[in-house]
C-alpha positions in Angstrom: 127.5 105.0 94.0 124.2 106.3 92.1 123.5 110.1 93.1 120.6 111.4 94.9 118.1 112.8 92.8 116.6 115.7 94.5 112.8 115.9 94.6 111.3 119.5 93.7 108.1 120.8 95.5 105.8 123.2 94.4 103.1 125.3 96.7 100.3 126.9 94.5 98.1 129.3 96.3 93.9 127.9 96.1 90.9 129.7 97.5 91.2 127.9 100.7 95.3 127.9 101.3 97.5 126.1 99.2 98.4 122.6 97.6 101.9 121.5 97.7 103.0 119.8 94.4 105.7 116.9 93.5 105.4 116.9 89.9 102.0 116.2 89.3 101.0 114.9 92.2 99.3 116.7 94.8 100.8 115.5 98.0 99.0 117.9 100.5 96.8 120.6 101.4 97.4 123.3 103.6 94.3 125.0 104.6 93.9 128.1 107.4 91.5 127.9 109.8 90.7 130.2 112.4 94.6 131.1 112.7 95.8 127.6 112.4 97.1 125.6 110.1 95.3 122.1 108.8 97.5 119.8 106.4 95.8 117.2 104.9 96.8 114.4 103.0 94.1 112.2 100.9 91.3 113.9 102.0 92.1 113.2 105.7 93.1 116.0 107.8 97.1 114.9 109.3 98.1 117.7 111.6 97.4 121.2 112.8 100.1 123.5 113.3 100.0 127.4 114.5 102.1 128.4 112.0 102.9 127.8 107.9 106.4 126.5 108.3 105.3 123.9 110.9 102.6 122.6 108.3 104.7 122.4 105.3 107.5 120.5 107.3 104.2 117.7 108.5 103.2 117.9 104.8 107.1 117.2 103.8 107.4 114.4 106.9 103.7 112.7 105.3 105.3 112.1 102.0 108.5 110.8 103.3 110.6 113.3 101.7 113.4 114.4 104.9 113.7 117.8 105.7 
């Protein structure tokens, strides 16, 4: 049975919040506004949370990754 390969992510800190990283692909933003949360994914805006941890797990979720 082939082993899982494990998938590192990467969150670099922007002006606006942060991006979080798969290699080189940016696979989400995570932007606050007025105390929340917005992750966005392509441009489009996917969730607001109230709190960081909740936005990286919809950021995670969005590219199919399992937390």
């Amino acid at each position: 049975m082939p082993k899982k390969k494990d998938t590192e992510i990467e969150i670099i800190d922007t002006e606006k919040g942060v991006q979080v990283k798969s290699g080189k692909k940016i696979i989400a933003e995570i932007n606050e506004e007025n105390g929340s949360f917005v992750v966005l994914t392509s441009g489009k805006e996917l969730a607001v949370t109230a709190d960081f941890p909740n936005a990286l797990e919809e950021a995670i979720k969005a590219y199919n990754l399992g937390v």
